[in-house]
C-alpha positions in Angstrom: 94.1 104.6 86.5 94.3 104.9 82.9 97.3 103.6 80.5 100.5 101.7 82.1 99.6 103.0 85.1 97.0 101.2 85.5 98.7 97.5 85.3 101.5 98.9 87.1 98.9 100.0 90.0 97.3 96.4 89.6 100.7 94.5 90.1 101.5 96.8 93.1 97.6 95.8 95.1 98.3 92.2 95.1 96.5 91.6 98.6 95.3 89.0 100.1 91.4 90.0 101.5 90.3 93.0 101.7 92.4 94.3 99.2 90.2 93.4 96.5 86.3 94.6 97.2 87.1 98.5 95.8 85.6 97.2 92.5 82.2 95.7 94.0 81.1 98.4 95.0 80.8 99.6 91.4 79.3 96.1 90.4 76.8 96.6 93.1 75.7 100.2 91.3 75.9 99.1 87.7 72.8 98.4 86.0 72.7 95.3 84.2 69.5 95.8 81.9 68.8 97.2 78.6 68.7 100.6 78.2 64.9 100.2 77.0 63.4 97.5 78.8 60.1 97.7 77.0 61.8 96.5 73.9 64.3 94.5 75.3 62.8 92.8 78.5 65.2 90.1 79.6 64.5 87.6 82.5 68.5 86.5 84.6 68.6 83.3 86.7 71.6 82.1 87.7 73.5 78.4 88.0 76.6 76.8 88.8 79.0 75.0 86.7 81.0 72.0 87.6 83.8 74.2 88.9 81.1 75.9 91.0 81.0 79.7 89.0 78.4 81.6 88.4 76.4 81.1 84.9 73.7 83.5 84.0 70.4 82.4 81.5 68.9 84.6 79.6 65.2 84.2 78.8 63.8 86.0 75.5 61.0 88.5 76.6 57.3 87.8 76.0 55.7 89.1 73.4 52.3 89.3 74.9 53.4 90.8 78.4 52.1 94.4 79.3 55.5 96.3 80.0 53.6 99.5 81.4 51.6 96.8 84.0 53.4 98.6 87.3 53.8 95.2 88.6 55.9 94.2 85.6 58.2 97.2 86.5 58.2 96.4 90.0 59.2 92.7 89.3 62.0 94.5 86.7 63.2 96.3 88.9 64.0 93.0 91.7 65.2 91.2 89.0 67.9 94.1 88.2 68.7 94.3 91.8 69.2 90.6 92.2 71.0 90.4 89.1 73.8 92.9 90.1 73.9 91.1 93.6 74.4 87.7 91.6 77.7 89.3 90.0 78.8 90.9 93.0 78.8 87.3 94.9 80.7 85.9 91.6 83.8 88.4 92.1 83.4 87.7 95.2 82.9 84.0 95.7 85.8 83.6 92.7 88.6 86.1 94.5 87.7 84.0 98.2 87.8 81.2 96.6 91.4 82.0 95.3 92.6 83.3 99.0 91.1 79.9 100.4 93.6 78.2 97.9 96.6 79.9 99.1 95.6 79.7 102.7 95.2 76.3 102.3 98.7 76.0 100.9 100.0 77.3 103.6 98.2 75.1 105.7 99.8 72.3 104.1 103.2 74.1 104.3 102.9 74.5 108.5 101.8 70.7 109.2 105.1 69.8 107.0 107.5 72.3 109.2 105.5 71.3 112.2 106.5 67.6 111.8 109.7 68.0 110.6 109.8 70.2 113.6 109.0 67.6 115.8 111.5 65.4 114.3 114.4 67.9 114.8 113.3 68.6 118.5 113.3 65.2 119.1 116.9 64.1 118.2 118.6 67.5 118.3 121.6 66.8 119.4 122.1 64.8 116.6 122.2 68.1 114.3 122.9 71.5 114.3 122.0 74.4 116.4 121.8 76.8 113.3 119.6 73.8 111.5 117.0 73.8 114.6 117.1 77.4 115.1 115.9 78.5 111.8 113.3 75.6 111.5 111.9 76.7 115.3 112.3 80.2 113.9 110.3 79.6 111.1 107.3 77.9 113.1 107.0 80.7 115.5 106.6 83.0 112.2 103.8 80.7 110.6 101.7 80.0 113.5 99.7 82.9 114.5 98.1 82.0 110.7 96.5 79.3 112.1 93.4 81.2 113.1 93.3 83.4 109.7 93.2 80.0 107.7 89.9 79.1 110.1 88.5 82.4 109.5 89.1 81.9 105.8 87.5 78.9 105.9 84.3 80.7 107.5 84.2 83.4 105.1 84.3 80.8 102.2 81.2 79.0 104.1 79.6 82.7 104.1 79.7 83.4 100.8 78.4 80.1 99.3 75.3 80.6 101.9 74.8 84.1 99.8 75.0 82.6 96.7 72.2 79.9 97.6 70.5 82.9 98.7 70.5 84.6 95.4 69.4 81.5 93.5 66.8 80.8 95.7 65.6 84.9 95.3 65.8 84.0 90.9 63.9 81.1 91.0 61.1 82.4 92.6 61.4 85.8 90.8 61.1 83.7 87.4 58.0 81.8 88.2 56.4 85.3 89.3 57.3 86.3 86.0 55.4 83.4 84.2 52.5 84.1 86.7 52.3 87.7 88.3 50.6 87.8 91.3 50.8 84.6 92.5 53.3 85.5 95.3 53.5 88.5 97.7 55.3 91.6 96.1 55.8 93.2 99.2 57.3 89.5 100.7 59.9 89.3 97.9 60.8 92.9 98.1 61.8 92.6 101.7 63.8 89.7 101.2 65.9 90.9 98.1 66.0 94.0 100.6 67.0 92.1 103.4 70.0 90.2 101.0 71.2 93.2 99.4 71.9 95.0 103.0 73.6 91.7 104.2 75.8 91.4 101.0 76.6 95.5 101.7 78.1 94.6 105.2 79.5 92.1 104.4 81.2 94.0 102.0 81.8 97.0 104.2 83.4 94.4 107.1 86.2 92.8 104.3 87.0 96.2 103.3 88.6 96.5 106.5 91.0 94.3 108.4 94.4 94.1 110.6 97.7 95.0 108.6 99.8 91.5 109.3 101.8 93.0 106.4 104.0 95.6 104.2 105.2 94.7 101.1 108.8 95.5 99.3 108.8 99.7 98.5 108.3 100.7 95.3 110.3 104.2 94.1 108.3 106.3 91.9 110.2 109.1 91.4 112.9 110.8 93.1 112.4 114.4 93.4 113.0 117.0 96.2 114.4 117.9 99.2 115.2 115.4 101.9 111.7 116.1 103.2 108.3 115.9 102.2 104.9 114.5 101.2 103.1 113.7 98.4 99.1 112.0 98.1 96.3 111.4 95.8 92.5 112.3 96.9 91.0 109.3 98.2 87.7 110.8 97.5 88.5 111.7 94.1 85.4 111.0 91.7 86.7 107.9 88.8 88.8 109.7 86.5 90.7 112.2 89.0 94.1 110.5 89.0 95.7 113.8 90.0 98.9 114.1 92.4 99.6 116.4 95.0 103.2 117.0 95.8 104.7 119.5 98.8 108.4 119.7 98.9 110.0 120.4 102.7 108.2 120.6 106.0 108.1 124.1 106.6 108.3 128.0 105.2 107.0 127.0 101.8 103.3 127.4 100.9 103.2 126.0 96.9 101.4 122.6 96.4 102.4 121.3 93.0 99.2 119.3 90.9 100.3 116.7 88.5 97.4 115.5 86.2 98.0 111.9 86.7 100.6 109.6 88.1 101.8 109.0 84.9 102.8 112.4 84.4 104.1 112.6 88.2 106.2 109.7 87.4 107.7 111.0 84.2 107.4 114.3 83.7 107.8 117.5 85.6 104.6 119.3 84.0 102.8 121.0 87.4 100.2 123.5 88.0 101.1 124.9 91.2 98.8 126.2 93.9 100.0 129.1 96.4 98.6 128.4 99.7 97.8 131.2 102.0 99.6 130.2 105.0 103.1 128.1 105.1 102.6 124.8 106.5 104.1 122.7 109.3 105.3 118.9 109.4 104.6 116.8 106.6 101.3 115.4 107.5 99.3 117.5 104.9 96.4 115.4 103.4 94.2 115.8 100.4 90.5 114.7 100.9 87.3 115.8 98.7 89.1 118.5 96.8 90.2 120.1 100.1 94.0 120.2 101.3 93.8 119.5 104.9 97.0 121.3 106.2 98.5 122.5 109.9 99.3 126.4 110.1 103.2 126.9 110.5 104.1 127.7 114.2 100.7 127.3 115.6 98.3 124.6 116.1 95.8 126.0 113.8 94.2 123.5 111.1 93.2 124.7 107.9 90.7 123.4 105.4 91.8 125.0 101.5 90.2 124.4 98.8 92.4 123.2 95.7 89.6 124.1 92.9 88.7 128.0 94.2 92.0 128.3 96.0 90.1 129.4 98.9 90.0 128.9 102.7 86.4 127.0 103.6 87.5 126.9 107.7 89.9 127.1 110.1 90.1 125.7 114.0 92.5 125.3 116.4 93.3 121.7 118.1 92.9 122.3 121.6 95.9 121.7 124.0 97.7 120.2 120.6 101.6 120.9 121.0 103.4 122.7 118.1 106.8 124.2 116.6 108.7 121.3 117.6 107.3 120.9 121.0 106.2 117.0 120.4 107.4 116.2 117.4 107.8 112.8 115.6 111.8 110.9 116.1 112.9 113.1 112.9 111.7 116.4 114.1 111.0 118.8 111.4 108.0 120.2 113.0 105.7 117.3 112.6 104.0 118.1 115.7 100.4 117.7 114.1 99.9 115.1 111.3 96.8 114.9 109.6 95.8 111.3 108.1 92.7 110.1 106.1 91.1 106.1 106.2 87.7 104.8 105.3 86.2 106.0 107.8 87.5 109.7 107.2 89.1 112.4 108.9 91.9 112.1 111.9 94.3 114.1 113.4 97.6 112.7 115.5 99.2 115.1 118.0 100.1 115.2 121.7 99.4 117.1 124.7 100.9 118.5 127.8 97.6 117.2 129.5 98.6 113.3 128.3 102.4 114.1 129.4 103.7 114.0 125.7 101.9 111.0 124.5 100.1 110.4 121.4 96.4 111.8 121.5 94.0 111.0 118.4 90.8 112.5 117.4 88.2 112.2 114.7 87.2 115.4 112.8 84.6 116.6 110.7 85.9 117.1 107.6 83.5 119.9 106.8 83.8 121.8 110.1 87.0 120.4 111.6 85.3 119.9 114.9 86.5 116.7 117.2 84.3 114.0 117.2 85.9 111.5 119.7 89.7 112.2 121.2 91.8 109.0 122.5 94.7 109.2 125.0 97.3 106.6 123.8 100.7 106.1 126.7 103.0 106.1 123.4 105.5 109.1 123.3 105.2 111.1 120.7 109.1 112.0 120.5 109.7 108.0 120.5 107.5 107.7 117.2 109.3 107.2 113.7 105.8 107.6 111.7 102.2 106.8 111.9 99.0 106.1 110.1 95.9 104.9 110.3 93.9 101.7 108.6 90.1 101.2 109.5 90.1 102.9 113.1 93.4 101.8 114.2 96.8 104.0 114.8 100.0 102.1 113.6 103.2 103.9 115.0 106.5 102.8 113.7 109.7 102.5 116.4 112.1 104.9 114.2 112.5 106.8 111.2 116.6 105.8 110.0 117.9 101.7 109.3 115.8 99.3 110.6 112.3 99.8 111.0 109.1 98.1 111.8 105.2 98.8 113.2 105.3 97.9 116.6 103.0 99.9 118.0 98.8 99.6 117.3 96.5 101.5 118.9 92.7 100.1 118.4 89.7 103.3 118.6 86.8 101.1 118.4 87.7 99.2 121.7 90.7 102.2 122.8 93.1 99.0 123.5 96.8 98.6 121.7 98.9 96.0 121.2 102.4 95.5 120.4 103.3 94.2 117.2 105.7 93.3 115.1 105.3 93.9 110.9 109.2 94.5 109.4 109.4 96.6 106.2 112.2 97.9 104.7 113.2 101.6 104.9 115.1 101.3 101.5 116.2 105.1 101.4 117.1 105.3 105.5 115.4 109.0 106.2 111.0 108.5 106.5 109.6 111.5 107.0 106.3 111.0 105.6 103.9 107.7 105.4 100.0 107.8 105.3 97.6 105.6 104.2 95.6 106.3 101.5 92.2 103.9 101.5 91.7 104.0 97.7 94.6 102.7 96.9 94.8 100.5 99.6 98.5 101.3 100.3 101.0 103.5 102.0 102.8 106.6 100.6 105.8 107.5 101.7 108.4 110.1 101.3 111.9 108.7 102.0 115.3 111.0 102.1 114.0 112.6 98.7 112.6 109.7 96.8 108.5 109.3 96.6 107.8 105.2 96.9 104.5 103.6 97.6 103.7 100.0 99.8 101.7 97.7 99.4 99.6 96.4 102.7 98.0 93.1 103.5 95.2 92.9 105.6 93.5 90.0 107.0 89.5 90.0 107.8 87.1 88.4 110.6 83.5 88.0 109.5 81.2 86.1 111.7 77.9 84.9 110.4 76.1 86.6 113.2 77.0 90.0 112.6 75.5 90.0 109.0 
């Protein structure tokens, strides 16, 4: 995001894992060579320093070496890839690295309140309740981080094993460079092949993780009615900071575009877009240039597109309950809400046929088809909100005051849990919060004021499923 807007953004992702690995992706698909490498050959190995970072040599080309040769290209073309690996690691070997630190801390910070836990427990009665109370209470609120700082620990061991990878991979790519042929091409290329897809899952798995947290809201405009929603396009190619903005939950049919969150923020410039249909709920989504959107009064689902301004399909939800028949806490015909994650396109209803409780299902985003359906046992009516973060349904336990997540529901192994993750419902009416999986965080429309949160999420990687 261009402008202030973009360090604003920056300050607001401060995660802890998984927050972070948006931007490798495009390290991973950046070429790193000249743009003509007949003239400009250049041979990369890579090193550590004595604060163990990543140095890259470069090695003047040679003069005499055929650059047409179709082994040269080949061997070009490994080095590039291993090379844009190298940097990948780098971010991320420097960003764990820097989670390992504050993990550690907090390591540190547990064996301190564990002792001088122990120390209060053991001559209580010489002090007082409150005193014990809020040092026990404080324990019990640090201690299920004991297992994240092991798997920290793992993930720090995984990533130095890639980066000796890599090094190994250059040094043996420079030597075939002094002496072509002296090494099987086909060999090398299935191991750079063979590191490239482990580096990629590995990536893929920290994208995702649990949400163990929700940070302070911030307000980023108040506008509107007492109910809404408001989104960006998580699919939206690098430049398309556009925001989409629908005022009220039903009888209204105009989406407002603002070209940037900038402008959303501090202007009221729109292009508005008539829809052909009024909507229901508030649990519209925007997803590859397509409004996703529920029919008013019916449990139709329609698929617009914002660019023609035409309809590209339409389906019903089978046995999904509408006009106010199982509705969120609030009401306000949120019967159906449609939600988007990294893995794509979900809807959240409820049925007669699961007496009322939440039902979710995986569509196509191209043909709105159901993929896979779970039957959850949470009541629909007793929900405040709910969204969705890699595969798993978060419900909140009300809408007004206090609130919290207590509720997850996981798809990949259809179990749930109940948690508890506090965040503060500054503005006392939710009536919209989705997740968007771009910007890593959760947008929310609250009693007429826009606000975003930021989410942490905390990662498992195991060296045998890489």
């Amino acid at each position: 995001m261009p402008g202030t807007w973009q360090g604003w953004i920056a300050r607001l992702h401060q995660t802890r894992a998984a927050w972070f690995l948006g931007g490798l992706w495009a390290n991973l698909r950046t070429g790193v060579l000249p743009t003509n490498p007949e003239e400009s050959w250049q041979v990369y190995s890579s090193a550590q320093d004595s604060e163990g970072r990543c140095i890259c040599t470069v090695v003047a080309p040679q003069q005499t070496m055929c650059s047409r040769d179709a082994r040269t290209k080949q061997l070009r073309q490994l080095l590039e890839k291993v090379q844009n690996m190298s940097q990948s690691i780098e971010v991320l070997d420097r960003r764990t690295q820097r989670d390992l630190q504050y993990v550690e801390k907090m390591e540190n910070q547990m064996k301190g309140l564990e002792s001088k836990f122990k120390q209060v427990e053991e001559s209580h009665k010489q002090h007082l309740a409150r005193q014990f109370k809020a040092i026990k209470a404080k324990m019990d609120e640090l201690r299920p981080l004991i297992p994240v700082l092991e798997e920290y620990k793992a993930d720090a061991k995984l990533v130095l094993q890639f980066k000796e990878e890599v090094q190994n991979l250059t040094s043996v790519l420079n030597e075939l460079q002094e002496e072509i042929g002296a090494y099987d091409y086909d060999e090398l290329q299935s191991r750079v092949s063979n590191l490239e897809e482990r580096l990629r899952a590995c990536m893929q798995k920290l994208a995702c993780g649990k949400l163990t947290g929700i940070s302070d809201p911030v307000t980023v405009k108040t506008s509107g009615s007492r109910f809404g929603s408001w989104m960006t396009d998580p699919l939206a190619p690098e430049g398309d900071n556009r925001v989409w903005y629908m005022d009220g939950y039903h009888n209204n049919r105009f989406v407002r575009e603002y070209k940037s969150m900038v402008d959303f923020m501090n202007t009221d410039n729109f292009t508005s877009h008539r829809l052909p249909h009024p909507w229901s709920g508030t649990g519209q989504v925007v997803y590859n240039g397509s409004i996703y959107f529920n029919k008013f009064q019916s449990h139709i689902i329609i698929r617009f597109d914002l660019k023609t301004e035409t309809i590209l399909k339409t389906r019903s939800l089978d046995y999904a309950g509408y006009n106010n028949m199982y509705h969120y806490a609030w009401g306000g015909h949120s019967d159906i809400d449609l939600m988007v994650d990294e893995s794509g396109l979900w809807a959240v209803y409820a049925t007669n046929q699961n007496a009322g409780n939440i039902v979710v299902s995986r569509l196509d985003p191209v043909s709105l088809q159901t993929l896979q359906t779970w039957n959850t046992s949470y009541p629909k009516r007793s929900a405040g909100e709910a969204f969705i973060i890699c595969g798993t349904l978060y419900v909140t336990n009300g809408y007004s005051g206090g609130t919290k997540v207590h509720y997850a529901y996981q798809t990949n192994a259809s179990t749930y849990e109940y948690i508890d993750i506090p965040f503060q419902n500054k503005y006392s009416h939710i009536s919209m919060l989705d997740y968007n999986p771009k910007d890593r965080a959760l947008y929310a429309w609250n009693n007429g004021h826009q606000i975003l949160y930021n989410v942490t999420l905390f990662h498992v990687i195991r060296s045998d499923e890489l």
